[in-house]
C-alpha positions, -999 to 999 in steps of 0.1 A, spaced: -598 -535 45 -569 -560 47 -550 -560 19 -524 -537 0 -536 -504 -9 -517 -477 -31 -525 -441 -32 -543 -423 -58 -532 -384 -53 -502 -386 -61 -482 -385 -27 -467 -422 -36 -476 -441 -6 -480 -478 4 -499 -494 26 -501 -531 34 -527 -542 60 -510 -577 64 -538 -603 74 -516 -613 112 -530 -578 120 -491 -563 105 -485 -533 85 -457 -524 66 -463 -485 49 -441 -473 21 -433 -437 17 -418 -423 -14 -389 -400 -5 -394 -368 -23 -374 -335 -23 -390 -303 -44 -414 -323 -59 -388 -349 -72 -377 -385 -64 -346 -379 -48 -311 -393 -68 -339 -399 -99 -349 -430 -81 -383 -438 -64 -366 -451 -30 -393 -453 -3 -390 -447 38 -404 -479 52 -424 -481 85 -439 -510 104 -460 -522 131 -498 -537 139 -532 -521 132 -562 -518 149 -599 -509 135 -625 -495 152 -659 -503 135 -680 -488 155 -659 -455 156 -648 -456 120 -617 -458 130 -581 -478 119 -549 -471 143 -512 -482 132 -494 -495 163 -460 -483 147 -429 -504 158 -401 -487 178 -422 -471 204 -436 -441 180 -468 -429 188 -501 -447 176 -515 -427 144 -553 -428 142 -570 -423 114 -612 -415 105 -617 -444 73 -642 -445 46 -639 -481 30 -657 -485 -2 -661 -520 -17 -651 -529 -54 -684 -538 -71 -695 -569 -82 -695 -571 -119 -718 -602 -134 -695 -625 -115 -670 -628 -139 -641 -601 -151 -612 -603 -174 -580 -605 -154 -560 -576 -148 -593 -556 -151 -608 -563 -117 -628 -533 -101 -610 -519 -76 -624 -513 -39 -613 -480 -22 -602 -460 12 -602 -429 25 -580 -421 56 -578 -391 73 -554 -384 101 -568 -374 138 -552 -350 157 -541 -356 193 -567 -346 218 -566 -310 225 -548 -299 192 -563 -277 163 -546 -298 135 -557 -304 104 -551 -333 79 -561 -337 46 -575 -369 37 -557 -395 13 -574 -416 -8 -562 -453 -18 -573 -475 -42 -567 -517 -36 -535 -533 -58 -535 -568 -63 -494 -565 -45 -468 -540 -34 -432 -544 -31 -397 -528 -26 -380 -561 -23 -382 -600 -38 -388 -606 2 -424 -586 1 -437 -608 -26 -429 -638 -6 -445 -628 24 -478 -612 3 -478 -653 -17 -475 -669 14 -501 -654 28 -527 -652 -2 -527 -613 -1 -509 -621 -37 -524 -645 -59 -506 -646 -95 -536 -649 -122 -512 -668 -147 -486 -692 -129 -459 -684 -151 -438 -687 -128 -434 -697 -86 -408 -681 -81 -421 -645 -69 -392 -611 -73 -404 -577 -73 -405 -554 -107 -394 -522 -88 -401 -500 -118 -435 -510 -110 -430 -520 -73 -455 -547 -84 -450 -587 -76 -442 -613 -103 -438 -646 -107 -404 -659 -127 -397 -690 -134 -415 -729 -128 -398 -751 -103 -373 -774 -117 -373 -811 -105 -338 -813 -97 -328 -774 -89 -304 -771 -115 -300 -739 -133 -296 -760 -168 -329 -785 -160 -359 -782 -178 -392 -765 -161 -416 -782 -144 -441 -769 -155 -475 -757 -139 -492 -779 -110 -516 -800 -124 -553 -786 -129 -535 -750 -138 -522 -738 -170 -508 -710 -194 -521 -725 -227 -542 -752 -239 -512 -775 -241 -513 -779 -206 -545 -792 -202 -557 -826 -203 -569 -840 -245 -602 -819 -247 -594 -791 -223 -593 -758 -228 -573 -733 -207 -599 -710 -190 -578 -673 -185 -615 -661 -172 -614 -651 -129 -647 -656 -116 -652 -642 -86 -671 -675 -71 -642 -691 -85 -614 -668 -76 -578 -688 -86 -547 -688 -112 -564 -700 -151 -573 -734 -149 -584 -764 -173 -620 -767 -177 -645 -757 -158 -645 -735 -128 -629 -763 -96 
């Protein structure tokens, strides 16, 4: 279940199960059924998790001294599709979480349902943290610099390193062994934009490394 998930009814939330055992949830701040100022700002908590296999069970550990929130899960894996996929067009794994109520109390929650994102951001600092720790992996290194589209609130990579760090010098270009187009492969090389899920990395030259 680690990963980022984003949810599919339509109450604009985020949650990042961060592989340290962290999570950072995103809640979209909406007034009478609208984003408030027009915008899509979001109300950000944090904190660890906890999961319970045997009970079926995920708890966030919310920082700040909130109470725990626990929640019944129903995790069901993307399938696997002839090993191979077109990137961009992965299947998607999904989760169901439905809140508990505190012992005693006649409560009920309705259950929301998630689907996995390949990344989830508010800030250029979320897309750092989700590269760092391969939660993010860019299919096309266009780019290692990673800033967040917030009218998506999706990671992307912007710009190759330069070898000197000055804003005039040429690009780098991509490590060797990756690639964008052909031209970065070796005399006989084709770029490969396939994923494979044995082989799950960035396009590369050749055959599957």
């Amino acid at each position: 279940m680690k990963g980022t998930w984003s949810s599919e009814d339509g109450t604009e939330t985020a949650l990042d199960l961060r592989p340290n055992g962290e999570y950072v949830r995103d809640v979209a701040e909406i007034l009478n059924g609208v984003f408030i100022n027009g915008a899509r700002p979001f109300q950000r908590d944090t904190g660890r998790f906890s999961v319970s296999v045997k009970h079926q069970t995920i708890t966030l550990h919310p920082d700040g001294g909130a109470a725990d929130e626990v929640f019944a899960y129903v995790y069901t894996p993307a399938p696997v599709l002839n090993g191979m996929y077109l990137p961009g067009h992965e299947p998607a794994a999904h989760l169901t979480l439905t809140r508990q109520p505190p012992p005693m109390s006649h409560i009920a929650f309705s259950p929301q349902h998630f689907t996995s994102v390949q990344s989830w951001c508010t800030a250029d600092a979320d897309c750092t943290r989700e590269l760092g720790d391969h939660t993010w992996t860019p299919y096309f290194l266009n780019g290692s610099h990673p800033v967040c589209d917030v009218s998506t609130n999706a990671c992307v990579n912007q710009g190759y390193p330069t070898g000197g760090g000055d804003a005039g010098a040429a690009d780098a270009g991509p490590p060797p062994g990756r690639c964008d187009t052909d031209a970065d492969c070796p005399s006989g090389q084709a770029c490969n934009n396939f994923v494979a899920i044995a082989c799950f990395q960035p396009p590369y030259c050749g055959v599957c490394q």
